[in-house]
C-alpha positions as CSV (number, residue, x, y, z in Angstrom):
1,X,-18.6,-16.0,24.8
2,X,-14.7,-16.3,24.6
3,X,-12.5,-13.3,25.1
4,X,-10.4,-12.2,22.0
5,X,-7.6,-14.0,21.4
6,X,-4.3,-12.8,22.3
7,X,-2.6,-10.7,20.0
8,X,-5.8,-10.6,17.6
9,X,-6.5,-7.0,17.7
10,X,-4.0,-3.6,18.4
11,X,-4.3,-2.3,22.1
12,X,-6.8,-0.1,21.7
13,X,-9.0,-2.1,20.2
14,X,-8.6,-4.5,23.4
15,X,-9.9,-2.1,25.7
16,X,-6.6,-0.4,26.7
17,X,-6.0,2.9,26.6
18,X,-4.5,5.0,23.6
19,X,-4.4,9.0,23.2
20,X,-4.0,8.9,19.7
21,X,-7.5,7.9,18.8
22,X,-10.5,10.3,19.5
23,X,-13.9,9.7,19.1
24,X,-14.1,10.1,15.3
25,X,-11.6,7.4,15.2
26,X,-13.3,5.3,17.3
27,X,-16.4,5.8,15.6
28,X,-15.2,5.0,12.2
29,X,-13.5,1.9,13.0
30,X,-17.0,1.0,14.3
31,X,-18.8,1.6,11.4
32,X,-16.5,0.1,8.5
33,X,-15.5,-3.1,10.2
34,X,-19.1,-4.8,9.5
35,X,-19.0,-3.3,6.4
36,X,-15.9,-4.2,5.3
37,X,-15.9,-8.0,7.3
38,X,-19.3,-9.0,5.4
39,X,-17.9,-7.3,1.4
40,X,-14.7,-8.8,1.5
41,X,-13.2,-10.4,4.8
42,X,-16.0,-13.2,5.0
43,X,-15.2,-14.4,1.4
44,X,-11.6,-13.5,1.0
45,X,-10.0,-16.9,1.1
46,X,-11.9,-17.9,-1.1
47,X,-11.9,-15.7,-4.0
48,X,-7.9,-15.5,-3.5
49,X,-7.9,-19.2,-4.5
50,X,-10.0,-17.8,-7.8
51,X,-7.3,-15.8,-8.1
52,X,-10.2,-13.0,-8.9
53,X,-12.2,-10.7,-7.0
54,X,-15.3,-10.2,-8.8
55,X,-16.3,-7.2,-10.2
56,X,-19.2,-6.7,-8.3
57,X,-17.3,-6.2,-4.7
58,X,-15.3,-3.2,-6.6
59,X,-18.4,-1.8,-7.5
60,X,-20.2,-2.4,-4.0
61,X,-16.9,-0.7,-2.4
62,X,-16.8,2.5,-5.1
63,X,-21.0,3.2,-4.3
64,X,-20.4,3.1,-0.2
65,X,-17.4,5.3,-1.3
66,X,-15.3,2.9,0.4
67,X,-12.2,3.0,-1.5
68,X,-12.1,7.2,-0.7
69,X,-10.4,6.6,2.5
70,X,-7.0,4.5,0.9
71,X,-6.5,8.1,-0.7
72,X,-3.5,10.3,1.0
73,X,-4.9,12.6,4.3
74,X,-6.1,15.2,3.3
75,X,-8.2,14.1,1.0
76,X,-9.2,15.7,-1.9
77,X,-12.3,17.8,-0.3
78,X,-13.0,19.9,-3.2
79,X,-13.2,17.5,-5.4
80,X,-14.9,15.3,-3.5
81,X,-17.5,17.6,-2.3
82,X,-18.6,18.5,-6.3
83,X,-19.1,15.2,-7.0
84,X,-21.4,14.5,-4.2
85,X,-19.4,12.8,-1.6
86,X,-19.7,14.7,1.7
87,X,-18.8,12.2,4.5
88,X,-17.7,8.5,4.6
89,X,-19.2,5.7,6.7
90,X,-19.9,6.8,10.4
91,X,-20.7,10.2,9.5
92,X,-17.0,11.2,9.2
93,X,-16.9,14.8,7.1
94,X,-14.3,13.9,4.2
95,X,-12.3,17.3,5.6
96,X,-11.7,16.0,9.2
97,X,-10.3,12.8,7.5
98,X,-6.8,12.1,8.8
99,X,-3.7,9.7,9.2
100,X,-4.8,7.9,11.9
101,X,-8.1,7.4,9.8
102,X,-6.3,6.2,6.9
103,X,-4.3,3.7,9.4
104,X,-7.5,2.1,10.7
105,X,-8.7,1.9,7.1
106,X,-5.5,0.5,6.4
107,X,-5.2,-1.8,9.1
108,X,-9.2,-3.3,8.6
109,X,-8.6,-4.1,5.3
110,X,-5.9,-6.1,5.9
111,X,-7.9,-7.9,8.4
112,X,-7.9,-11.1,6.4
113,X,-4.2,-11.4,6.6
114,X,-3.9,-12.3,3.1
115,X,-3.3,-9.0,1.0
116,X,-4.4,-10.0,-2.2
117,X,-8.3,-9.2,-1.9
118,X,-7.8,-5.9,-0.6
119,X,-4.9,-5.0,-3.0
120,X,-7.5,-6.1,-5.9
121,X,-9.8,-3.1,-4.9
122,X,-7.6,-0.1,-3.9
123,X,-3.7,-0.4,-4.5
124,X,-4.5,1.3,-8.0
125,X,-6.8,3.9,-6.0
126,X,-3.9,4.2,-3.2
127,X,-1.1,5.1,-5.8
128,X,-2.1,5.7,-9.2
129,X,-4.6,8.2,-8.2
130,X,-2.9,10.9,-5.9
131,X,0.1,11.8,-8.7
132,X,-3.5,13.0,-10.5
133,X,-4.8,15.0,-7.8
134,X,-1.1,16.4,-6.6
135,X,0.5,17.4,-9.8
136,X,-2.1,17.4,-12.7
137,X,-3.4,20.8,-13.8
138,X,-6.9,21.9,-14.2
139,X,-8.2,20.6,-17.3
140,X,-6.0,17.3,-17.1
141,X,-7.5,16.8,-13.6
142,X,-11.2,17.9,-15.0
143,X,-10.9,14.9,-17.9
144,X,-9.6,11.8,-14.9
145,X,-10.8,12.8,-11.6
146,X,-14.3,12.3,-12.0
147,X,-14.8,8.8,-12.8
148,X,-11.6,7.7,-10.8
149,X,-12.4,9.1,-7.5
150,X,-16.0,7.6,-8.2
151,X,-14.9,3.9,-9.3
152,X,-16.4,4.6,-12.3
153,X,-12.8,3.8,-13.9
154,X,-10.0,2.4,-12.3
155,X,-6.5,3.8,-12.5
156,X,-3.0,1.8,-11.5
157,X,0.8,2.8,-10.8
158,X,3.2,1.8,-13.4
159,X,6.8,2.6,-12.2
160,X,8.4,-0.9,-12.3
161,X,10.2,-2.3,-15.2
162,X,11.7,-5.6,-15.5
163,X,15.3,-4.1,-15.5
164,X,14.5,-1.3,-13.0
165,X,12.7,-1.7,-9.5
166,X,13.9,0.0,-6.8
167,X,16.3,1.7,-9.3
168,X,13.7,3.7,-10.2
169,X,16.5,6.5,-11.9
170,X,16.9,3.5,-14.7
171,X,13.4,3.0,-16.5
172,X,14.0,2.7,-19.9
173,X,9.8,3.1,-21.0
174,X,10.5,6.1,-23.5
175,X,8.1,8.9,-24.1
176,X,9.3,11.0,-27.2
177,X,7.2,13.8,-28.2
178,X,5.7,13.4,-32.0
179,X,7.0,15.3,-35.1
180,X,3.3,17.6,-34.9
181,X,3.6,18.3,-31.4
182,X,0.5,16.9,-30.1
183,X,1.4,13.5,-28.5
184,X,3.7,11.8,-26.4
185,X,4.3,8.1,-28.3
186,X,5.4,5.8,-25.5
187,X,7.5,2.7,-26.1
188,X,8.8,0.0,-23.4
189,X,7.8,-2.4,-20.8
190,X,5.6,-1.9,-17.4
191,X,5.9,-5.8,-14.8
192,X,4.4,-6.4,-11.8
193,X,2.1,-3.5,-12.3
194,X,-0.7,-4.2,-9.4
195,X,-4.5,-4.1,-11.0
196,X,-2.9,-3.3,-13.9
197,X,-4.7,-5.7,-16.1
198,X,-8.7,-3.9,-14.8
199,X,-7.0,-0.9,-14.9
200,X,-8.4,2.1,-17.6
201,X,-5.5,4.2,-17.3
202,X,-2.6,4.7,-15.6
203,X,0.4,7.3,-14.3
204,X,3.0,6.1,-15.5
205,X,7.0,7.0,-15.6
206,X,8.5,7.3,-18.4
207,X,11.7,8.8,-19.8
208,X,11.1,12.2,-21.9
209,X,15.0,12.8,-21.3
210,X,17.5,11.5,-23.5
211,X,19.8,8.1,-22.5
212,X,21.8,8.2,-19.3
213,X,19.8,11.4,-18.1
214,X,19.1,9.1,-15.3
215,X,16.6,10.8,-12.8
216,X,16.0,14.5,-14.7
217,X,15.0,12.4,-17.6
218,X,11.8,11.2,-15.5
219,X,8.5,12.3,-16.0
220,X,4.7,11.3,-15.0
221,X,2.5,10.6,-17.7
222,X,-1.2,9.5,-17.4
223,X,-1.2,6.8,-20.3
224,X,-4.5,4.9,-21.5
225,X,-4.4,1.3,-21.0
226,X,-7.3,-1.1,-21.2
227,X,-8.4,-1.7,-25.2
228,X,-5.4,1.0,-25.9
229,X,-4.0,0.5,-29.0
230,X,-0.6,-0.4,-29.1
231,X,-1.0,-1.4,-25.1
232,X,-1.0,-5.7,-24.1
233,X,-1.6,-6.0,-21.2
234,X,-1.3,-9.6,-19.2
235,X,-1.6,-11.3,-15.8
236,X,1.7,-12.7,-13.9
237,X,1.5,-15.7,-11.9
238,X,3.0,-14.6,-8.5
239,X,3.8,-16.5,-5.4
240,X,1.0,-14.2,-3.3
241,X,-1.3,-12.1,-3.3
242,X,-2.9,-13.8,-6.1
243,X,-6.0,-12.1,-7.1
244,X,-4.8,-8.6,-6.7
245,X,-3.8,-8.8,-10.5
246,X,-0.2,-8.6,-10.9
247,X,0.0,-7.6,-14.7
248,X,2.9,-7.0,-17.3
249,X,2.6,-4.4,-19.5
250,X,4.1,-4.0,-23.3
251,X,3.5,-0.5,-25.1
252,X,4.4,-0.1,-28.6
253,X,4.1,3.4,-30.1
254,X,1.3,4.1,-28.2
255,X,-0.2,7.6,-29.0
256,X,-0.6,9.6,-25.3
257,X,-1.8,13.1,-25.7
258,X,0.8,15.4,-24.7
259,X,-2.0,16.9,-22.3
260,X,-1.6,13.6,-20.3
261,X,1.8,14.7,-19.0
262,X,1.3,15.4,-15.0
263,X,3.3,18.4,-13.6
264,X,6.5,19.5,-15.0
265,X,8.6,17.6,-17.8
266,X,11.4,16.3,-16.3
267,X,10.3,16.1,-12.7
268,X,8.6,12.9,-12.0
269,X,11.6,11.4,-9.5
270,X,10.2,13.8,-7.5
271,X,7.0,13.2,-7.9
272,X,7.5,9.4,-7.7
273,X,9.2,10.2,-4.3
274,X,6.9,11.8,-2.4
275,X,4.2,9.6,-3.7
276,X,6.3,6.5,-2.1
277,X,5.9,7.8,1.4
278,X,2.0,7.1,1.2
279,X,2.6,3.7,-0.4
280,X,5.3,2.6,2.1
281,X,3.0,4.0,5.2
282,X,0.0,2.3,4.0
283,X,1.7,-1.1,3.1
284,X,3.7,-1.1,6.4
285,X,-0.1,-0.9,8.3
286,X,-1.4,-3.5,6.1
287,X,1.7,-6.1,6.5
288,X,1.9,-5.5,10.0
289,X,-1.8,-7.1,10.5
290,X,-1.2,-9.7,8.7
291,X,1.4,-10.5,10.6
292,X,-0.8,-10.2,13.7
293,X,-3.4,-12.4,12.1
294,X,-0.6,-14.8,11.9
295,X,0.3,-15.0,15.1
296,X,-3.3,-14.5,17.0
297,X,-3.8,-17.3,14.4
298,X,-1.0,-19.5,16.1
299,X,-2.0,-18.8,19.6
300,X,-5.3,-19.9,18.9
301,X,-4.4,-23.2,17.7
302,X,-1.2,-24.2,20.2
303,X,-3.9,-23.7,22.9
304,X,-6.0,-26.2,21.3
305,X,-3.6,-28.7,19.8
306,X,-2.4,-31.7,21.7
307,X,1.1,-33.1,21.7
308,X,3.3,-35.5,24.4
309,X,0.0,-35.8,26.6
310,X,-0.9,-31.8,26.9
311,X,-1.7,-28.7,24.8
312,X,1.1,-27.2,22.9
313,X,0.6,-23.9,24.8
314,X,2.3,-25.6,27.8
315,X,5.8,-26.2,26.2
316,X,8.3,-23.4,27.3
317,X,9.6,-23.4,23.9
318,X,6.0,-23.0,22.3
319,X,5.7,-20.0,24.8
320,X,9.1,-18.6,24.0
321,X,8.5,-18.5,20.2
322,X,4.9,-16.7,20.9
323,X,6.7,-14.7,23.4
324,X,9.3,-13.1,20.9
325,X,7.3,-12.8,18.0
326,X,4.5,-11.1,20.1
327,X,7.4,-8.8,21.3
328,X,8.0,-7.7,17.8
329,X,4.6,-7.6,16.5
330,X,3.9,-4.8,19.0
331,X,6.7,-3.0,18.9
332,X,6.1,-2.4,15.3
333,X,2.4,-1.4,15.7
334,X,3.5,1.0,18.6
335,X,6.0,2.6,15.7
336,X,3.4,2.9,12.9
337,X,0.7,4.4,15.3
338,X,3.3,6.8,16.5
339,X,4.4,7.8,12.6
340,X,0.9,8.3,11.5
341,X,-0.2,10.0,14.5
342,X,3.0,12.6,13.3
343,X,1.7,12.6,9.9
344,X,-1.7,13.9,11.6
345,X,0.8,16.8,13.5
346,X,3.2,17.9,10.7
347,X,2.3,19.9,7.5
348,X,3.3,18.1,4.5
349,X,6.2,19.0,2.9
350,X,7.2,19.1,6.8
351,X,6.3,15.7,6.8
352,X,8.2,14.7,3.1
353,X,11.3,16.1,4.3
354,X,11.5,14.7,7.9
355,X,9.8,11.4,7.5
356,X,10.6,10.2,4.0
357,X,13.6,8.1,4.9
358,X,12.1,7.1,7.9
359,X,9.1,5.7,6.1
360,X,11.3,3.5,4.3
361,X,12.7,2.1,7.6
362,X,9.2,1.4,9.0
363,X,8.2,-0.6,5.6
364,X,11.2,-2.4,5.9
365,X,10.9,-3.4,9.1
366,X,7.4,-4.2,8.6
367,X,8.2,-7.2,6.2
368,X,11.0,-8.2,8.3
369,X,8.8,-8.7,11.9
370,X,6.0,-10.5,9.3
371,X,8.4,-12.8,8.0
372,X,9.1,-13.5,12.1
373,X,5.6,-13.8,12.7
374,X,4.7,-16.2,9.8
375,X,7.7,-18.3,10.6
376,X,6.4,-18.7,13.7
377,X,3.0,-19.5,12.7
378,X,3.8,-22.3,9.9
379,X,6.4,-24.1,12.3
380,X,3.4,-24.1,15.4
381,X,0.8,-25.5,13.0
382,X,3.6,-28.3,11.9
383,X,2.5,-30.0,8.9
384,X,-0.9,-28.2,9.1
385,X,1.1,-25.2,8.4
386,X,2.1,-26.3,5.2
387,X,-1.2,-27.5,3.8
388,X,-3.1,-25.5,1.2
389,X,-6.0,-26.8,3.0
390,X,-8.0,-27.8,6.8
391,X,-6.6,-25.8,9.8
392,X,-3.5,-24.4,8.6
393,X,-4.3,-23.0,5.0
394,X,-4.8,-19.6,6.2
395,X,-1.2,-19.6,8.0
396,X,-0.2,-21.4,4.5
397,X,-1.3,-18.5,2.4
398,X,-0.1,-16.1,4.4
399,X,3.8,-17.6,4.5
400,X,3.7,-17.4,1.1
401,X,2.9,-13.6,0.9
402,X,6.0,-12.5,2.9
403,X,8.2,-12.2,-0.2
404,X,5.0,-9.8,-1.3
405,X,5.6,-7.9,1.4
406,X,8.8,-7.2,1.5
407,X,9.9,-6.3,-1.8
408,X,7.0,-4.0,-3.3
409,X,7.4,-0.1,-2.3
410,X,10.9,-0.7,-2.9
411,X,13.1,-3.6,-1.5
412,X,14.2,-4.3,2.0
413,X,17.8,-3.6,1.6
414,X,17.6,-0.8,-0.6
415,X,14.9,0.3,2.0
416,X,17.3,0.4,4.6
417,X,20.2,2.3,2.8
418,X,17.7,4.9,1.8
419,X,16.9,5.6,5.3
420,X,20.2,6.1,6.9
421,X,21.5,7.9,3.8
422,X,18.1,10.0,4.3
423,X,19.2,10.7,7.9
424,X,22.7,11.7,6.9
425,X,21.7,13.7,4.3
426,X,19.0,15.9,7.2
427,X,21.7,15.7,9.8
428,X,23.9,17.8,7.1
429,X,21.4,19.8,6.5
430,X,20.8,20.8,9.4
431,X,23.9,21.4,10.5
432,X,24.8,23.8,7.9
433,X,21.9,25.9,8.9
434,X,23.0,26.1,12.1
435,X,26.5,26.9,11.4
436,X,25.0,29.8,8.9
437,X,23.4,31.4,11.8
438,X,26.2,30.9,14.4
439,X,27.9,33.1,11.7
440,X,25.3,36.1,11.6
């Protein structure tokens, strides 16, 4: 029996020490990495060259109530409770469910190293759910939550536009309110709207503002999609994460009940906002294993492969690439352990206010260590590397996701503006406060 391979697993999963994770943790990791490796890891190069997952590992994921834990800690306990779901895999109550739960979730899922399968099942879960359980009201909640947080029907996030990304304050998707009053008719275009095409409705931002209202023109909509009229809906060929189901979406005067509309008119920027945090916590987990899978994927073979009479591992510069990747691989994991393991301490709008910028910073730096890593991995495996097939078409597939990773959840460089300007913007804060009570 071989020991694991360098850099295949975090610390603590190695047998070192941690005192983030307790017992729950350690018990839940336990329990859902079978589950998880024999439902989606053992297959998942494979169906991502199908460009599908098939239906049936959705529906095997919603019964174990496996896609519960990508939801935002806390989880929804009172809803979850009334519809029967009392604990998760390992015995883990849904109200003791926390951030450094959602990590290892997180982090397993990604265990493949290739996002796209595990994107399939619960990016639309992760983010197009919570704006639902946040800021709808009773009755709107009463109509949606039910079958969503069951898998019964499967919802997406549709912010992106193909004029405005990361500019989210520019989306042009209009929603003007109908001469009787009763519906919002919704005209414009959704692209590169993850499981948008499976997906049976959506919560969507739209502008109920007039032109050049810019962000107080913004507002969250849950708007019907699959066999809507007036919705098309169709798949994007994308350089990664094939099978998760990259879709473009064109609505024309599509009929939304003005019930649909989540929260307050005119206040989805902030609602889109706060909802980013989760999404750029839970995709800086997932690319930072895959960028370990990488890696642990490169030591593995330079250990094995022969070159100039010996194994690769015995070149100094084969060891100094490993070396400095390595470096930066755990650097990162000790910085997202440390932020959820904060998320676990703070109370939320605490946790908005004080980490928001930062979150940016640590999904930006995410794709920019997994870029490192994969570079490192295709240019150890040589040609093998850059294969789509033998001993190198894992490390292939996974080079070719990096541009997936950092560019989703808002763009690197836009990511790290935000953060600084985020930093300035508390540092001012704060600084007036204190100079307010200096005065009293």
């Amino acid at each position: 029996m071989a020991a694991p391979i360098p850099f295949s697993d975090p610390a603590w999963l190695m047998g070192l020490p941690s005192a983030y994770y307790t017992h729950s943790h350690r018990k839940f990791q336990k329990a859902i990495r079978p589950f998880i490796q024999r439902h989606l890891i053992d297959c998942a190069i494979e169906w991502d060259k199908d460009e599908t997952i098939p239906e049936y590992v959705f529906e095997n994921f919603a019964k174990a109530n496996m896609l519960v834990p990508v939801l935002p800690a806390p989880l929804p306990v009172h809803w979850l409770k009334r519809l029967g779901i009392h604990e998760l895999l390992g015995g883990l109550k849904v109200e003791d469910f926390d951030y450094m739960h959602s990590l290892i979730y997180a982090d397993e899922m990604a265990r493949a190293g290739i996002a796209g399968p595990s994107a399939s099942l619960t990016t639309g879960m992760a983010f197009g759910v919570p704006p639902i359980v946040k800021f709808g009201n009773k009755k709107l909640q009463e109509r949606f939550l039910p079958d969503l947080l069951t898998g019964k029907k499967r919802c997406c996030i549709a912010i992106t536009e193909p004029d405005a990304g990361s500019d989210v304050a520019n989306i042009t998707t209009t929603a003007v309110r109908s001469p009787c009053g009763k519906y919002f008719i919704v005209n414009g275009t959704k692209k590169w709207i993850t499981n948008g095409i499976w997906a049976d409705y959506s919560s969507m931002a739209v502008r109920t503002g007039p032109p050049g209202s810019g962000a107080a023109g913004l507002s969250l909509l849950v708007v019907p999609l699959k066999g809507y009229p007036g919705v098309t809906m169709r798949r994007l060929k994308v350089g990664g994460q094939v099978s998760a189901g990259t879709t473009f979406i064109e609505l024309d005067d599509v009929k939304v009940p003005v019930e649909n509309l989540l929260g307050v008119e005119g206040m989805g920027m902030r609602y889109i906002m706060t909802n980013f945090n989760h999404e750029r916590l839970s995709i800086a987990v997932g690319v930072t294993r895959q960028a370990r899978v990488a890696l642990s994927a490169a030591f593995e073979y330079v250990m094995k492969r022969e070159a100039f009479g010996k194994p690769l591992i015995d070149q100094p510069v084969v060891r100094h690439r490993l070396a400095k990747a390595g470096a930066l691989l755990e650097s990162q994991w000790a910085w997202v352990e440390q932020f959820a393991y904060q998320m676990t301490q703070m109370p939320k709008d605490d946790a908005d206010r004080e980490l928001g910028g930062m979150t940016g910073l640590l999904k930006a730096q995410a794709g920019i260590i997994f870029r490192e890593c994969a570079d490192t991995a295709v240019l150890l495996f040589g040609g093998n590397g850059y294969t789509r097939s033998g001993q190198g078409e894992l490390v292939e597939m996974i080079y070719r996701e990096v541009p997936g990773a950092r560019i989703p959840g808002g763009s690197e460089d836009v990511l790290l503006d935000l953060a600084v300007r985020q930093l300035i913007k508390l540092y001012q804060v704060k600084t007036k406060a204190l100079e307010t009570i200096a005065k009293i």
